[in-house]
PDB file of the backbone (N, CA, C, O) and the ligand in Angstrom, with CONECT records:
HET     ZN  A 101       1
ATOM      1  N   UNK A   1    -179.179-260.481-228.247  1.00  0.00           N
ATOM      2  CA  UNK A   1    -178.315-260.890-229.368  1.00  0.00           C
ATOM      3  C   UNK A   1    -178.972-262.038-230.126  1.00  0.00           C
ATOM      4  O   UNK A   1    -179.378-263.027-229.515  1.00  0.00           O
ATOM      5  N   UNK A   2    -179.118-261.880-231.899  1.00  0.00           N
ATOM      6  CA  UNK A   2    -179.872-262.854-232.406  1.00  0.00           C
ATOM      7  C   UNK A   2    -178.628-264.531-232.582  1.00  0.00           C
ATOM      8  O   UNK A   2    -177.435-264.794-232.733  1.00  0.00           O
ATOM      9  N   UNK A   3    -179.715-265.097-232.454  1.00  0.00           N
ATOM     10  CA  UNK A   3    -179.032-266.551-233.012  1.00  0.00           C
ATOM     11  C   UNK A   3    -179.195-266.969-234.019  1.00  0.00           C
ATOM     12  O   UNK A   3    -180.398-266.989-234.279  1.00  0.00           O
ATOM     13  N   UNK A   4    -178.389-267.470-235.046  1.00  0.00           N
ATOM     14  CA  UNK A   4    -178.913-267.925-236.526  1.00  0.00           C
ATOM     15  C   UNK A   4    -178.755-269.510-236.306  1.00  0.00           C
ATOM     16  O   UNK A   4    -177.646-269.820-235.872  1.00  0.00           O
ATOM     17  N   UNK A   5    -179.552-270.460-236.497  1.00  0.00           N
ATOM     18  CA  UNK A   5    -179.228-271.870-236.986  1.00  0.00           C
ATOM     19  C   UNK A   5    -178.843-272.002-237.912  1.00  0.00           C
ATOM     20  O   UNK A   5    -179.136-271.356-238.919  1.00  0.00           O
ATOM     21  N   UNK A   6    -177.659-273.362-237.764  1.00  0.00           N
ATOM     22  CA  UNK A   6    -177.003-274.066-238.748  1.00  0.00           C
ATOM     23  C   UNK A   6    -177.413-275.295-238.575  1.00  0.00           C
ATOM     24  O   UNK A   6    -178.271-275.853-237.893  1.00  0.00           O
ATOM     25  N   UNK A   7    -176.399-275.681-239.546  1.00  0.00           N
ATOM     26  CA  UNK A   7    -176.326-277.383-239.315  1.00  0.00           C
ATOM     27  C   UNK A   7    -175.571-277.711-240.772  1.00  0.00           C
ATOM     28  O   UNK A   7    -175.613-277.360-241.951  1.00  0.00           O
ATOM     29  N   UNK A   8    -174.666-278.865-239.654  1.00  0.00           N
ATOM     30  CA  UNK A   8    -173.182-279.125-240.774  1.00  0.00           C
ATOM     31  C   UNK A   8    -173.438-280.424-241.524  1.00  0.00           C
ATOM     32  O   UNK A   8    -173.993-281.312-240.876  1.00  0.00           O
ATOM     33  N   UNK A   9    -173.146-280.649-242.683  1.00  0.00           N
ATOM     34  CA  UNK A   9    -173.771-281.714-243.843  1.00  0.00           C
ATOM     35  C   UNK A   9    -172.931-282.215-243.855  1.00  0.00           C
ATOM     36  O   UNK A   9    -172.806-282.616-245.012  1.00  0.00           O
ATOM     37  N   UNK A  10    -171.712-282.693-242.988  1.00  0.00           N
ATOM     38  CA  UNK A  10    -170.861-283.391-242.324  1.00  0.00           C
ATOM     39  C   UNK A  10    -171.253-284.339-241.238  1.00  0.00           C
ATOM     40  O   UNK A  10    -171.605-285.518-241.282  1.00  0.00           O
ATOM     41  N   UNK A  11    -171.110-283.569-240.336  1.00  0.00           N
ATOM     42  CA  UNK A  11    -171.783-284.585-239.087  1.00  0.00           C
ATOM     43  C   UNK A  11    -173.230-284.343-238.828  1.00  0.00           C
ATOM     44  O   UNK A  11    -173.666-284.810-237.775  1.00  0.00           O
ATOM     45  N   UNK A  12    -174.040-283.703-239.593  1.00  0.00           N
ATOM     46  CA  UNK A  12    -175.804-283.540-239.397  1.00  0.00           C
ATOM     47  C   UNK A  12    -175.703-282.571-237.812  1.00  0.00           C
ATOM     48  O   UNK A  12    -176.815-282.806-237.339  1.00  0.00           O
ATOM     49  N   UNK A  13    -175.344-282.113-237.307  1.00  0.00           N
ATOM     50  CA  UNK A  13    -175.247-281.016-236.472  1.00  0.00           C
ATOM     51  C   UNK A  13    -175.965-280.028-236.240  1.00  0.00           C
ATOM     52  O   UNK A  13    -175.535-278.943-236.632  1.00  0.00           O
ATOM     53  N   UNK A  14    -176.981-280.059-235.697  1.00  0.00           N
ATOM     54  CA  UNK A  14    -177.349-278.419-235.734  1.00  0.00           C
ATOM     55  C   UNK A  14    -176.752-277.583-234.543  1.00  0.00           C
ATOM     56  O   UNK A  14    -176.230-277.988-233.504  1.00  0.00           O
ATOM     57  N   UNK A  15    -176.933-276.547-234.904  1.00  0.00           N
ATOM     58  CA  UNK A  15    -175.648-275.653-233.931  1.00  0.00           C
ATOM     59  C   UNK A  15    -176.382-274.336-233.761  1.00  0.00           C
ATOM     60  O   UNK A  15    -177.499-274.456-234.265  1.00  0.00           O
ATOM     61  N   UNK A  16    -176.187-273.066-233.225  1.00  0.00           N
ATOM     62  CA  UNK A  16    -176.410-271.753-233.666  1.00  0.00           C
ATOM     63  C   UNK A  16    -175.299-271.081-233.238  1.00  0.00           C
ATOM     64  O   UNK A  16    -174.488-271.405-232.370  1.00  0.00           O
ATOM     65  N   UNK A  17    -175.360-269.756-234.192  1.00  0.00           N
ATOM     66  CA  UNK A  17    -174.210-268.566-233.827  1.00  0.00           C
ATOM     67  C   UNK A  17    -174.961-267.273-233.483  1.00  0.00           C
ATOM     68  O   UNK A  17    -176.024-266.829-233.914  1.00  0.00           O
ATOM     69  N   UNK A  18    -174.228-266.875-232.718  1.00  0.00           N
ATOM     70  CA  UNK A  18    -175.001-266.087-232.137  1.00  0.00           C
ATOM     71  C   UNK A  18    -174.114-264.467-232.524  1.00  0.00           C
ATOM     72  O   UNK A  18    -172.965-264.175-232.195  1.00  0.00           O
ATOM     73  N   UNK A  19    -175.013-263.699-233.240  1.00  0.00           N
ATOM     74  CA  UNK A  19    -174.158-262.552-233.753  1.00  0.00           C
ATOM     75  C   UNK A  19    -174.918-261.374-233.077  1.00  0.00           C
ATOM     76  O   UNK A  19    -176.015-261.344-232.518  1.00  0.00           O
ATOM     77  N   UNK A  20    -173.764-260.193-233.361  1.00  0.00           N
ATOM     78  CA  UNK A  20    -174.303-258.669-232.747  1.00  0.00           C
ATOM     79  C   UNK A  20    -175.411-258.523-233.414  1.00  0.00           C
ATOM     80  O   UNK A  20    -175.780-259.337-234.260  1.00  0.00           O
ATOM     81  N   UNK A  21    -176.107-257.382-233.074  1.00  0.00           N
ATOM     82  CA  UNK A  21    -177.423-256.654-233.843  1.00  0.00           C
ATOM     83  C   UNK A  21    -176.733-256.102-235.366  1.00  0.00           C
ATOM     84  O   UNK A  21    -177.243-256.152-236.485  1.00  0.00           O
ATOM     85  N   UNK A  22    -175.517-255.616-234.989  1.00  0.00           N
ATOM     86  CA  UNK A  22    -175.620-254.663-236.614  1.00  0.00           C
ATOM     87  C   UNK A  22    -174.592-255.925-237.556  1.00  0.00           C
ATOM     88  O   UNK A  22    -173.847-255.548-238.461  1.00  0.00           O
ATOM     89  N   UNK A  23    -174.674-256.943-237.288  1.00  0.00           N
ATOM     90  CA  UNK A  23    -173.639-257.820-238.159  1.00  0.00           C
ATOM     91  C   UNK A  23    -174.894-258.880-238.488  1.00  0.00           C
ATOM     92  O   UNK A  23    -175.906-259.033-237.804  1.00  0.00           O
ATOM     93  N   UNK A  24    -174.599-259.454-239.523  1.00  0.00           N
ATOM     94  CA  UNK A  24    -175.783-260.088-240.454  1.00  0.00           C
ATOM     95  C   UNK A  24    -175.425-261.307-240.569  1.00  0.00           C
ATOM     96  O   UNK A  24    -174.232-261.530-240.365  1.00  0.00           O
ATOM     97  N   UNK A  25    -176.034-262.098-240.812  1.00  0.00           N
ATOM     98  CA  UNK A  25    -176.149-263.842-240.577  1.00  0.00           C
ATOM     99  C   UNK A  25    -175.268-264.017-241.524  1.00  0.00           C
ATOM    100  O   UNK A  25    -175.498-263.648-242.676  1.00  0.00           O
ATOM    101  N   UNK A  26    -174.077-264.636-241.145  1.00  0.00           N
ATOM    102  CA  UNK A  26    -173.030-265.023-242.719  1.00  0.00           C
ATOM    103  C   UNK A  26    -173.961-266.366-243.301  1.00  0.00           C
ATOM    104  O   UNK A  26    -174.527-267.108-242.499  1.00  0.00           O
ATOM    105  N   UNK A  27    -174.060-266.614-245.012  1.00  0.00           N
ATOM    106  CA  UNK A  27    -174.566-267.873-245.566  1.00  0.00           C
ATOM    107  C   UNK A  27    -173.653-268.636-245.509  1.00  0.00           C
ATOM    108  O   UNK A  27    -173.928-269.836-245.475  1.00  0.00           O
ATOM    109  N   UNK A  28    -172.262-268.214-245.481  1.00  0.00           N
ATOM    110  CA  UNK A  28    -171.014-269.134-245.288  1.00  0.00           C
ATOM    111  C   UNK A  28    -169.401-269.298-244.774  1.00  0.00           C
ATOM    112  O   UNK A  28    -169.091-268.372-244.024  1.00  0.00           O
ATOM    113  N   UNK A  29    -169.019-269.640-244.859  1.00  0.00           N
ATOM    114  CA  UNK A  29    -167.650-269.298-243.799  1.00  0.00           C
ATOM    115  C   UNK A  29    -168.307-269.839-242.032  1.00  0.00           C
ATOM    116  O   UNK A  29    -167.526-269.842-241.081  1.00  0.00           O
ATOM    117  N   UNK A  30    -169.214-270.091-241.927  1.00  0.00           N
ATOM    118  CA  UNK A  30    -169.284-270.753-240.214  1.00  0.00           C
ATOM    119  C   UNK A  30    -169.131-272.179-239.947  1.00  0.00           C
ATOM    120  O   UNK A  30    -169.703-272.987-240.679  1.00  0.00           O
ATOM    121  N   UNK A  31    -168.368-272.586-238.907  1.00  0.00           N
ATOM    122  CA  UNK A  31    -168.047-273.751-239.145  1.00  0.00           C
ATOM    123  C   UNK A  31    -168.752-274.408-237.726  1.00  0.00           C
ATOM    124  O   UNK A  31    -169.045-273.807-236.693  1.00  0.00           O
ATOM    125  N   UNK A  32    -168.879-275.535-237.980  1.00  0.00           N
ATOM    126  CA  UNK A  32    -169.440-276.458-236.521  1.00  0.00           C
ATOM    127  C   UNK A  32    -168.817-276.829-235.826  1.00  0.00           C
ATOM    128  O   UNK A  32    -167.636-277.121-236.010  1.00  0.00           O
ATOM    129  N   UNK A  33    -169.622-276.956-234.510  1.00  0.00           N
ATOM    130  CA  UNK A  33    -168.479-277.409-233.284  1.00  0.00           C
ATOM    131  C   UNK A  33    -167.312-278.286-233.760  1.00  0.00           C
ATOM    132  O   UNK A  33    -166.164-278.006-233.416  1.00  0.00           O
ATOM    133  N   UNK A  34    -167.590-279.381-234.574  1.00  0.00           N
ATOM    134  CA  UNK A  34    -166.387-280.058-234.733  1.00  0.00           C
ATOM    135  C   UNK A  34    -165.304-279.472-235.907  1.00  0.00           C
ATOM    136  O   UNK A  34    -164.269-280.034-236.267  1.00  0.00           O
ATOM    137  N   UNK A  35    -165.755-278.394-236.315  1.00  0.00           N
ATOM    138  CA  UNK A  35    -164.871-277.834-237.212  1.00  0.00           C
ATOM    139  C   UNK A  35    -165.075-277.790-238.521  1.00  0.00           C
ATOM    140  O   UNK A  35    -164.554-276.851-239.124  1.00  0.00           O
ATOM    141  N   UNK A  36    -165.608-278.452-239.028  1.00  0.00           N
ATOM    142  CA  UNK A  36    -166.572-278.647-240.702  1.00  0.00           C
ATOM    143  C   UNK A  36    -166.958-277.276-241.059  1.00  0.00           C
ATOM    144  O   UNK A  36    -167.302-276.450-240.214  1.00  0.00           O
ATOM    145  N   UNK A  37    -166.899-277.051-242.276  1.00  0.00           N
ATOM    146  CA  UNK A  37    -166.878-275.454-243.219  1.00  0.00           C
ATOM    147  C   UNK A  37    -168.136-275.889-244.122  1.00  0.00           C
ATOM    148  O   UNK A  37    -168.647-275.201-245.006  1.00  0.00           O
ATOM    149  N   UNK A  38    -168.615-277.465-243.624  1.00  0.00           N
ATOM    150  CA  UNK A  38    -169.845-277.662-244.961  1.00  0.00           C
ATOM    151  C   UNK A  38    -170.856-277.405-244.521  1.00  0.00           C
ATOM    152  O   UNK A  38    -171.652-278.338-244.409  1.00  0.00           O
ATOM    153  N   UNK A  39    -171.268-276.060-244.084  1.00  0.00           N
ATOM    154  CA  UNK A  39    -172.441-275.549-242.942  1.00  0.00           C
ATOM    155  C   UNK A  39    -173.618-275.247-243.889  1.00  0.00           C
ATOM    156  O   UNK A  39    -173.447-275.575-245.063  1.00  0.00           O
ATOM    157  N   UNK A  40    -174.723-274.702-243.573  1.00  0.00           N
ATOM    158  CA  UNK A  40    -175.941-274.372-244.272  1.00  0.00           C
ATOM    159  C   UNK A  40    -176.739-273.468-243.111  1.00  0.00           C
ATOM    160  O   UNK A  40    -176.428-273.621-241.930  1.00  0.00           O
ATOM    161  N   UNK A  41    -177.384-272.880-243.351  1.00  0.00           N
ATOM    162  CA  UNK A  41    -178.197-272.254-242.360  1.00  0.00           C
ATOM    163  C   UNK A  41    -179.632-272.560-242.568  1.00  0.00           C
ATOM    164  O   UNK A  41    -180.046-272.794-243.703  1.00  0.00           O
ATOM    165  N   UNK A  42    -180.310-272.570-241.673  1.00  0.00           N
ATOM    166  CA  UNK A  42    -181.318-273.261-241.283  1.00  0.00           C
ATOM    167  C   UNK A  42    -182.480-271.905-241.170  1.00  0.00           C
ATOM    168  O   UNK A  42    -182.226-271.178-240.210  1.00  0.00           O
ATOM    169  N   UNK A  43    -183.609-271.501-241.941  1.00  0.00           N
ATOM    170  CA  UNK A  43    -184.215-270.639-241.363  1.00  0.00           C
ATOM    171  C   UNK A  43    -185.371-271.132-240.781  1.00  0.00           C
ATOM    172  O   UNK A  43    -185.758-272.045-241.510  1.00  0.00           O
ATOM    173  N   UNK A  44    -186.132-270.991-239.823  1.00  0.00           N
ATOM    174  CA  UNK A  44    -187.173-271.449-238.886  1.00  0.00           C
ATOM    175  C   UNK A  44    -188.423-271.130-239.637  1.00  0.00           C
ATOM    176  O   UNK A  44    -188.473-270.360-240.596  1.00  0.00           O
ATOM    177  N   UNK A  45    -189.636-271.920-239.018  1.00  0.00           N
ATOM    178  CA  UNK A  45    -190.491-271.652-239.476  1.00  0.00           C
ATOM    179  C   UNK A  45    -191.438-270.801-239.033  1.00  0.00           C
ATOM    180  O   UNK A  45    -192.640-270.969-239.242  1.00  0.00           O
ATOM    181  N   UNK A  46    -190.948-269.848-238.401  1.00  0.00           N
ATOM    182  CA  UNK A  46    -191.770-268.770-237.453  1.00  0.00           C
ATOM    183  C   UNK A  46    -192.171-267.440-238.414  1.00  0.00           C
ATOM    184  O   UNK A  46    -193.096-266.658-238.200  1.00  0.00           O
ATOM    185  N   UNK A  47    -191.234-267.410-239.505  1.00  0.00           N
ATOM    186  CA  UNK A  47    -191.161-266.433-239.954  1.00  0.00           C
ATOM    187  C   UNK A  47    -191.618-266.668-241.511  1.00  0.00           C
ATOM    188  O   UNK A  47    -191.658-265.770-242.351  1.00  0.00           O
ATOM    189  N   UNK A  48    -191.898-267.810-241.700  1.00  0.00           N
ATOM    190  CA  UNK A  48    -192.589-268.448-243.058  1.00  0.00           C
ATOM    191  C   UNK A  48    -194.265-268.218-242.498  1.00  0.00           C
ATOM    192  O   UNK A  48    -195.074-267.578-243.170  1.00  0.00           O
ATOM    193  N   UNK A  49    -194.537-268.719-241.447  1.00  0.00           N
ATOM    194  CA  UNK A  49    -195.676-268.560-241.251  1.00  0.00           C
ATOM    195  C   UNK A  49    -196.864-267.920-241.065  1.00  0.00           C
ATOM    196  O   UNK A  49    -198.032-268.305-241.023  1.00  0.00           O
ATOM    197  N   UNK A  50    -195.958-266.143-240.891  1.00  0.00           N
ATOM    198  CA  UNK A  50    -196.996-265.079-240.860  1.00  0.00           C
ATOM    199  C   UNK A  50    -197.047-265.024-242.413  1.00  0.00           C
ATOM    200  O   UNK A  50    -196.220-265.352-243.264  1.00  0.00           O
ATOM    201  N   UNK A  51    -198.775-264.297-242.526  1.00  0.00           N
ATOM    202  CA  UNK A  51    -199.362-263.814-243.731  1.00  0.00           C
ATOM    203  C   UNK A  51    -200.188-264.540-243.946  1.00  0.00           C
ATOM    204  O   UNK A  51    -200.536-264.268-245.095  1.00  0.00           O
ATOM    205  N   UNK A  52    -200.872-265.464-243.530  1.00  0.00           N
ATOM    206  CA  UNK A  52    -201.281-266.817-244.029  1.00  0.00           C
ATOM    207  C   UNK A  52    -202.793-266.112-243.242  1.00  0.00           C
ATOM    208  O   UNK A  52    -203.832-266.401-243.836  1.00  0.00           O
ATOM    209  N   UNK A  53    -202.912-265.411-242.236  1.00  0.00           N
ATOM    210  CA  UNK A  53    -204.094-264.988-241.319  1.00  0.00           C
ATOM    211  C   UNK A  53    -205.134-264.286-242.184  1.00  0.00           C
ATOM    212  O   UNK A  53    -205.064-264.419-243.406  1.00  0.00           O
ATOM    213  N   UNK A  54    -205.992-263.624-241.688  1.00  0.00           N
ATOM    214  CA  UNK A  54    -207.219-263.013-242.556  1.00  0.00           C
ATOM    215  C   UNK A  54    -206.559-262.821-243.703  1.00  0.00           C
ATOM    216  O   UNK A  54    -205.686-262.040-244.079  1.00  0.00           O
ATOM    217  N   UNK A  55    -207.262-263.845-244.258  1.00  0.00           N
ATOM    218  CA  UNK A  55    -207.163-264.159-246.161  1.00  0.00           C
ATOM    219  C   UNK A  55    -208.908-264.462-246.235  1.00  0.00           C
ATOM    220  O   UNK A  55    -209.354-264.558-247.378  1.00  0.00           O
ATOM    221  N   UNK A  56    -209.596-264.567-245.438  1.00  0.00           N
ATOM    222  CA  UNK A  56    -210.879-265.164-245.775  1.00  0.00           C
ATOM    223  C   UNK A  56    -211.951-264.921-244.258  1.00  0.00           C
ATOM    224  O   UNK A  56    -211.783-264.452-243.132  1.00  0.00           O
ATOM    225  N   UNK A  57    -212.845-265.414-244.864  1.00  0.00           N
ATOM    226  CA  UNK A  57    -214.307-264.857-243.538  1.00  0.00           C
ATOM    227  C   UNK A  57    -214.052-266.200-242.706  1.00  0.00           C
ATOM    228  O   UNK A  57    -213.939-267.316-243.214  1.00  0.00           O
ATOM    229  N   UNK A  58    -213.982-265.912-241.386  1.00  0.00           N
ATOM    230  CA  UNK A  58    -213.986-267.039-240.824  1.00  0.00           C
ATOM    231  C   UNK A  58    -215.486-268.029-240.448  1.00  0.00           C
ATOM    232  O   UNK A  58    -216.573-267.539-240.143  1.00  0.00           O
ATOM    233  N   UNK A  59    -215.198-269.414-240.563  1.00  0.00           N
ATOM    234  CA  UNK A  59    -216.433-270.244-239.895  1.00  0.00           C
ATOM    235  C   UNK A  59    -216.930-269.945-238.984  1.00  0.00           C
ATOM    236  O   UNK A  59    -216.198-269.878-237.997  1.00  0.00           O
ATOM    237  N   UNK A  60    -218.361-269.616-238.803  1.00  0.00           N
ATOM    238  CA  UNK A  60    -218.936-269.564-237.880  1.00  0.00           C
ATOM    239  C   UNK A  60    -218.846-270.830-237.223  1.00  0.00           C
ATOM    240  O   UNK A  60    -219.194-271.776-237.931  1.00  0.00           O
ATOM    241  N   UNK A  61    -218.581-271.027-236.397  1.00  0.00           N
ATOM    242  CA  UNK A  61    -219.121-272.953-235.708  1.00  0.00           C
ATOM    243  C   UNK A  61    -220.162-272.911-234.836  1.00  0.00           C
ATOM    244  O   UNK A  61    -220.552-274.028-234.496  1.00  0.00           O
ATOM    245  N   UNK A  62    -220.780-271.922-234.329  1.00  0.00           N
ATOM    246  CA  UNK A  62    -221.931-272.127-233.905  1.00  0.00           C
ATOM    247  C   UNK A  62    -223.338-271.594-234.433  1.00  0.00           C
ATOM    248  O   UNK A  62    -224.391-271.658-233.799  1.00  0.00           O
ATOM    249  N   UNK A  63    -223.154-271.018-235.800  1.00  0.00           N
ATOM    250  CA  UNK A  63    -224.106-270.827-236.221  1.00  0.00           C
ATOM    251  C   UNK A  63    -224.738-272.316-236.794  1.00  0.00           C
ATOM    252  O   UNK A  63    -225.965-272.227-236.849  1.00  0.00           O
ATOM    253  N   UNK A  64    -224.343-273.382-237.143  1.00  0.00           N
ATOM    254  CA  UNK A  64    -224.452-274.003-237.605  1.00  0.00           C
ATOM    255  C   UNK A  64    -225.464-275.385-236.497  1.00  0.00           C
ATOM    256  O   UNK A  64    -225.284-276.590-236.317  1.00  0.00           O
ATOM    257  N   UNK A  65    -226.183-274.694-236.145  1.00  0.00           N
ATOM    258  CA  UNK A  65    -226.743-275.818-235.009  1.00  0.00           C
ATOM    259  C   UNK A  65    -228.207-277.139-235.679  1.00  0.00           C
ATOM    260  O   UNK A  65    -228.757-276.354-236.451  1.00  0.00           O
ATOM    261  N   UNK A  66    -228.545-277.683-235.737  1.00  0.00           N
ATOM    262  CA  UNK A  66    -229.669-278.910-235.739  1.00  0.00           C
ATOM    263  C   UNK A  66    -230.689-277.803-235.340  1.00  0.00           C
ATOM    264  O   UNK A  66    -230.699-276.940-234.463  1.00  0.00           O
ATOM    265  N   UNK A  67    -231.592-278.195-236.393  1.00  0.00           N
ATOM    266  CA  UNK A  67    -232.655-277.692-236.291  1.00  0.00           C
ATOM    267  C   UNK A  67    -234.187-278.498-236.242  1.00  0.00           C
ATOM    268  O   UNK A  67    -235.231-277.846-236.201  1.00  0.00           O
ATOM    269  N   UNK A  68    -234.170-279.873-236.252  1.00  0.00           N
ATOM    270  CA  UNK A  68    -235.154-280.844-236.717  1.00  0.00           C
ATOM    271  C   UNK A  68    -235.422-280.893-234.958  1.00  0.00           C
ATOM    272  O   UNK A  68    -236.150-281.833-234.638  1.00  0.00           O
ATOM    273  N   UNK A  69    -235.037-280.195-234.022  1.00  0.00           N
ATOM    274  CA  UNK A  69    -235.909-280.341-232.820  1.00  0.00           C
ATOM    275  C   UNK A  69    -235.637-281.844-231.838  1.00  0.00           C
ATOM    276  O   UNK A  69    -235.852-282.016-230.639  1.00  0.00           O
ATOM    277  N   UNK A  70    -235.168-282.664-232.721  1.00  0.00           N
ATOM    278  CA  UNK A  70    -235.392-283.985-232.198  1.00  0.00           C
ATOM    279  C   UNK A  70    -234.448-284.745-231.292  1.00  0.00           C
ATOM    280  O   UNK A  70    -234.048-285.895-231.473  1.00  0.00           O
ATOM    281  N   UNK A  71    -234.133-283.886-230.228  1.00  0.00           N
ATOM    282  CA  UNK A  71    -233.236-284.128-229.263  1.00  0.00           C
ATOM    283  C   UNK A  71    -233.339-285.204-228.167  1.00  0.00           C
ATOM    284  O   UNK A  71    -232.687-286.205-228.464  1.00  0.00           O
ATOM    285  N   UNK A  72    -233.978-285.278-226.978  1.00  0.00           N
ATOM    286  CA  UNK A  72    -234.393-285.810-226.581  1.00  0.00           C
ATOM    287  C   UNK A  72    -235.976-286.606-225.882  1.00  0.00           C
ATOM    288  O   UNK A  72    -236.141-287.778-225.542  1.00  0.00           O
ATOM    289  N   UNK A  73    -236.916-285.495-225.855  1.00  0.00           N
ATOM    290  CA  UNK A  73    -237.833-286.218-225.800  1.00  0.00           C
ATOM    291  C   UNK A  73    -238.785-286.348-227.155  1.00  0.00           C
ATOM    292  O   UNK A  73    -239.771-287.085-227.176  1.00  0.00           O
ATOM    293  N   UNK A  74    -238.414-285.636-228.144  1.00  0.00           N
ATOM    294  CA  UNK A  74    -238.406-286.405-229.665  1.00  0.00           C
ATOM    295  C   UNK A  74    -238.494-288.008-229.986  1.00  0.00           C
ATOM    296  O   UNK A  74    -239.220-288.793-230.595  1.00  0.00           O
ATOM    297  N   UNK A  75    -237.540-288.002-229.353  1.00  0.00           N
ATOM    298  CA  UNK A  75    -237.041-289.466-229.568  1.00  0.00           C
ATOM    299  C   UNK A  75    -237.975-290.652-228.607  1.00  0.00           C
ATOM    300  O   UNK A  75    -238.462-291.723-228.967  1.00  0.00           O
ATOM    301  N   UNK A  76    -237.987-290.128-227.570  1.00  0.00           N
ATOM    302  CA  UNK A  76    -238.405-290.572-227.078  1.00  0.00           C
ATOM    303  C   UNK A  76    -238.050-291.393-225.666  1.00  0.00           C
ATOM    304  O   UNK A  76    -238.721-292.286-225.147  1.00  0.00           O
ATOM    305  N   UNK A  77    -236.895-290.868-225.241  1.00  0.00           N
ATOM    306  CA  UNK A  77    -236.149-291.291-224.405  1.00  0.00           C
ATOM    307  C   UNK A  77    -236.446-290.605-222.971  1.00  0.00           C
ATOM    308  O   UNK A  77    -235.907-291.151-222.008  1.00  0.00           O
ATOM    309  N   UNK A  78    -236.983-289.841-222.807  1.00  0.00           N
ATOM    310  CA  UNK A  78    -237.606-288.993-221.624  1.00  0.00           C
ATOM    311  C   UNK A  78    -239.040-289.655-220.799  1.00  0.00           C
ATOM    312  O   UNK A  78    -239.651-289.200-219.832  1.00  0.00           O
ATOM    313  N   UNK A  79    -239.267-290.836-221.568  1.00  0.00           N
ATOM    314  CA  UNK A  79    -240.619-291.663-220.609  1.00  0.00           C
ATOM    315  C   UNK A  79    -241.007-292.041-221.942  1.00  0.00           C
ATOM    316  O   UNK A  79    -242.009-292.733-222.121  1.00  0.00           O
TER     317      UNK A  79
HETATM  318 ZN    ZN A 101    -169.646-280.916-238.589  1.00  0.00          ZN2+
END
């Protein structure tokens, strides 16, 4: 059974209701535990966030290595 978040612009409340599968998130008429009708629903950000994935070539991060050789006995730190 899904849960919809609220939260009442009364007492700052967040709450959820929890409805059947075939009944649909009311935008209004739900009231908060303490009884307040000045509700809002809250949608999460789980569901804003898909689509955002392969849009582009990803970074290689290891292609990208030093090439000037000069690691350690370069330098001179090995004797
Ligand atoms: Zn309230």
């Amino acid at each position: 059974m899904p849960a919809y978040d609220y939260r009442c612009r009364v007492c700052d409340t967040s709450f959820e209701v929890r409805r059947s599968m075939t009944e649909s998130a009311p935008d209004s008429g739900v009231t908060c535990p303490a009884g307040h009708v000045e509700t809002s629903r809250v949608f999460s950000a789980v569901a804003v966030a898909r689509g955002v994935s392969a849009s582009g070539s990803p970074a290689p991060a290891m292609a990208a290595a030093p090439s000037s050789g000069g690691a350690c006995c370069g330098g001179g730190c090995c004797g």
